[in-house]
N, C-alpha and C positions, 0 to 999 in steps of 0.2 A: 352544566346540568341546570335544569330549571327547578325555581324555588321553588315549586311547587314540588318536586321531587324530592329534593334538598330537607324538607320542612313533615313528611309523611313518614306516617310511623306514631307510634303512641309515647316516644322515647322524649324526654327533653334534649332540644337541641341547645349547643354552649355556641356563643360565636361572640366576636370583638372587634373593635372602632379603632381605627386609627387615622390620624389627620397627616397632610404631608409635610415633609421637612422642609426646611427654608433654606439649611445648607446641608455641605456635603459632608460635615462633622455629624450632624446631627443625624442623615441617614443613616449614616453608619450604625450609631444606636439605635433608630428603629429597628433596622434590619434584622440586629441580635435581639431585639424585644419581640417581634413575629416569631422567630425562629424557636426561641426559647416558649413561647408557647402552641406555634404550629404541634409541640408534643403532646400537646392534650388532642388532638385532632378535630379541630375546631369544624362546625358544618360548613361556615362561609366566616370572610372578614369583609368590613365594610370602612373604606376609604372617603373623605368627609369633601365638603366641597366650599368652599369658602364663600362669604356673604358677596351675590352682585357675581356670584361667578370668578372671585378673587384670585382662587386658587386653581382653575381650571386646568390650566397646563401642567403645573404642578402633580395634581389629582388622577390626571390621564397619565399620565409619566409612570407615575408608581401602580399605578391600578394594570398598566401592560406590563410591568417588572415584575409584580406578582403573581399574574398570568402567565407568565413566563419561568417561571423559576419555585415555583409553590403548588401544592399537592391539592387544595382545596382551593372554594370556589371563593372570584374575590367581588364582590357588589359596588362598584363606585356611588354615590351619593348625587343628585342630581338636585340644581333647584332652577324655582321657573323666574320669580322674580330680576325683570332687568336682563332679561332674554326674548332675541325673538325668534319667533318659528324655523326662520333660517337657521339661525343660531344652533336650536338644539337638536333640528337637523343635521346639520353636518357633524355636531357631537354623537347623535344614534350611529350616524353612517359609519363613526370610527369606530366603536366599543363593536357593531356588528363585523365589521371587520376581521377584528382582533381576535375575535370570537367572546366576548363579553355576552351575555344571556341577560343579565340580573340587576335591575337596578333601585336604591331607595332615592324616592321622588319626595319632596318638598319643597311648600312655597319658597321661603328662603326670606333671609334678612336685607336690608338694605346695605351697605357700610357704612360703619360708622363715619358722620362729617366728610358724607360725600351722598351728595344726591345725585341718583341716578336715571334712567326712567323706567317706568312702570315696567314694560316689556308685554308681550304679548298670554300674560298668563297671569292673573289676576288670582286665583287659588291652586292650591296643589291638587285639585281633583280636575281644571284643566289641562295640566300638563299630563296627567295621567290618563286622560282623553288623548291626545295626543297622540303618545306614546303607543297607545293600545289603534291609535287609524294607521300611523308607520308601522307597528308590526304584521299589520294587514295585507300593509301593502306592499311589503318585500318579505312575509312570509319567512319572517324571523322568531315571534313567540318570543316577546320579552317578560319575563319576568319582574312585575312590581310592587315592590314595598312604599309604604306611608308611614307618617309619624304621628303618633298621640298624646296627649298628655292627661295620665290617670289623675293629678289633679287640677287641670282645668286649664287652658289654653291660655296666653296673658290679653290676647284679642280678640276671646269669645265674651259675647253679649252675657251669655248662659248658659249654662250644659247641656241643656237641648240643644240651643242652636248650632253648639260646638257636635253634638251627638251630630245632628243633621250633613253638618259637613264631613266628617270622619264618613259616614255610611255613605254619601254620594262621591267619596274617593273609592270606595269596596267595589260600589255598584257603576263606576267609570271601569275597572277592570282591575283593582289594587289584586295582589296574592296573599299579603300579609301586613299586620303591622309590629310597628315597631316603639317602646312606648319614651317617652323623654325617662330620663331619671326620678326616683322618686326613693323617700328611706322610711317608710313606712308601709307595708305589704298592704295594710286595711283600705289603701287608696286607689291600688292597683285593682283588686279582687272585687272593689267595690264597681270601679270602670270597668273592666273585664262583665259582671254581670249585667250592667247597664248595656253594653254592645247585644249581649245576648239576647235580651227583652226587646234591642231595636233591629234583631234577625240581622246583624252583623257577624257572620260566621266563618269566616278567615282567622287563619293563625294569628296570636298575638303573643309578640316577646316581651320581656318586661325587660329594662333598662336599668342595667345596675352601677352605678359608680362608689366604687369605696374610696373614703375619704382619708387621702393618705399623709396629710400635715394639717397641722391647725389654721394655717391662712387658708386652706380651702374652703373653709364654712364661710368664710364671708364674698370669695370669687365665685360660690356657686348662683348668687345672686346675681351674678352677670351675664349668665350664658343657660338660664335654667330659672327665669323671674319670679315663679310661681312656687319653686321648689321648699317644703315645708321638711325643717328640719324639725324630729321630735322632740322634746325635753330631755328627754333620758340618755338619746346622743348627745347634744347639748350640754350637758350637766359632766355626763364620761371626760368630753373636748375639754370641759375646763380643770377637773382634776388632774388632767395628763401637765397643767402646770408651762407650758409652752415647748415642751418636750416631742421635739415630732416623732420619734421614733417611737414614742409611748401612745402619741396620737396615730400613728397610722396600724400599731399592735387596736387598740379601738377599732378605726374605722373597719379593719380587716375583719374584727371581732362580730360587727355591727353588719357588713356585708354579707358573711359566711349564713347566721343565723336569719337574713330577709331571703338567702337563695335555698337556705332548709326548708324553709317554710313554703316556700314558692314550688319547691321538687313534691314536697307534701298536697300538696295543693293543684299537682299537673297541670302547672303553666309550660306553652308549648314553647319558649325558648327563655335564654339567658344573654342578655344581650349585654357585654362588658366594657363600660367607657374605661378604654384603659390612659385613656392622655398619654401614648404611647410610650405607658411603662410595665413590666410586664412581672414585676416582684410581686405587688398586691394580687393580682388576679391566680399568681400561679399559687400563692398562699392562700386562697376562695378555694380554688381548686380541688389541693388537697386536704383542706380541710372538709372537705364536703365526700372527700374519699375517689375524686379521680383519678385514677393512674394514668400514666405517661406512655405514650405509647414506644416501642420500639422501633430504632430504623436502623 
């Protein structure tokens, strides 16, 4: 089904991130982490892709396993950096295949202490060029998502300029975006209305991660540079005394009341970094009053 299909309706859509396993222990625990929330009946899940294309076999591996074996629709993560046109060619050619429709596009990071080359896509609104001349040209109708960050890119000049490039990935042929994490709603609602005033009119999901141990607030700084943690979580983190199970009762506490506020507010989706775990999100869940569905 295409996103665009997937995404219509005036309903918040719920959907969730997960990255692939390294080993076969560890899939195992994914598995039951999807399964155990495939019960909320998620719109789509989206499968990550590793910096430089690290994880690419990996990513296609489970993203057909999903495909295969799971009720909803599954989004692989695509990025352009340190790829070239060849390259993400015969990657379209597979996902079309398989019957993949759907995919979120991004420039993408280097790896770490390891230079690579540039590749033939300099920003994520030319790979989404791209994407949108191959489905042209085999008459496939891809489906594509971007990524945002409600407060401010770590390699934008300014938020115009950062606005500028977000809108010429829309207008390359984006279907939606999708936003980094963020734990403040006033950051979200604030980018959300700035899209509007730059006639950016594509669905926008907000990005939630709840913060489920105390060592997370300082690894969020590594994968999320610009992410502004509030005082008041801040302040909660340190009462919990080093106590994770008290801090992740917080963070769930802290998440629960940014996705009320967000359903108050008709944002058109919920986009759940679970770090493929699937306790926090199914405790968001119900605390927000979704039931489970029945199979």
């Amino acid at each position: 089904m295409h996103i665009r299909d997937i995404l219509a309706g005036p309903d918040t859509k719920f959907s969730f991130e997960f990255f692939p396993p390294r080993t076969k222990a560890v899939e195992k625990s994914l598995l039951q982490s999807i399964s155990e929330l495939e019960n909320y009946s998620p719109s789509f899940i989206s499968v990550t892709y590793g910096a430089g294309g690290s994880t690419r076999d990996a990513t296609h591996e489970l993203v057909l396993k999903l495909k295969q074996q799971k009720p909803f629709p599954t989004i692989p993560h695509l990025t352009g950096i340190g790829h070239t046109k060849d390259e993400v060619t015969r990657i379209l050619e597979q996902y079309v295949k398989a019957g993949i429709r759907n995919l979120l596009v991004l420039r993408g990071d280097s790896p770490r202490m390891n230079c690579i080359k540039d590749g033939d896509f300099r920003y994520a609104s030319d790979l989404v060029n791209f994407i949108q001349k191959f489905s042209e040209k085999h008459r496939c109708d891809l489906g594509i998502g971007v990524a945002a960050y409600p407060e401010g890119h770590p390699d934008a000049r300014n938020r115009m300029v950062e606005l500028d490039h977000l809108k010429a990935k829309a207008e390359a042929g984006a279907d939606f975006i999708c936003t980094q994490l963020f734990f403040d709603n006033r950051d979200f609602l604030d980018f959300r209305e700035r899209c509007e005033i730059a006639s950016i009119r594509i669905p926008i999901l907000a990005g939630i991660m709840p913060i489920t141990r105390n060592s997370a607030l300082a690894r969020i700084s590594e994968f999320a540079a610009r992410s502004r943690i509030p005082a008041k979580l801040m302040k909660a983190m340190q009462r919990s005394n080093g106590n994770d199970a008290v801090a992740m009762n917080i963070g769930i506490h802290h998440a629960t009341q940014q996705c009320a506020d967000l359903l108050d507010h008709q944002v058109a989706g919920i986009h759940f970094y679970t770090l493929n775990q699937s306790t926090a999100v199914q405790r968001i869940l119900s605390n927000l009053g979704m039931a489970t569905c029945s199979r």
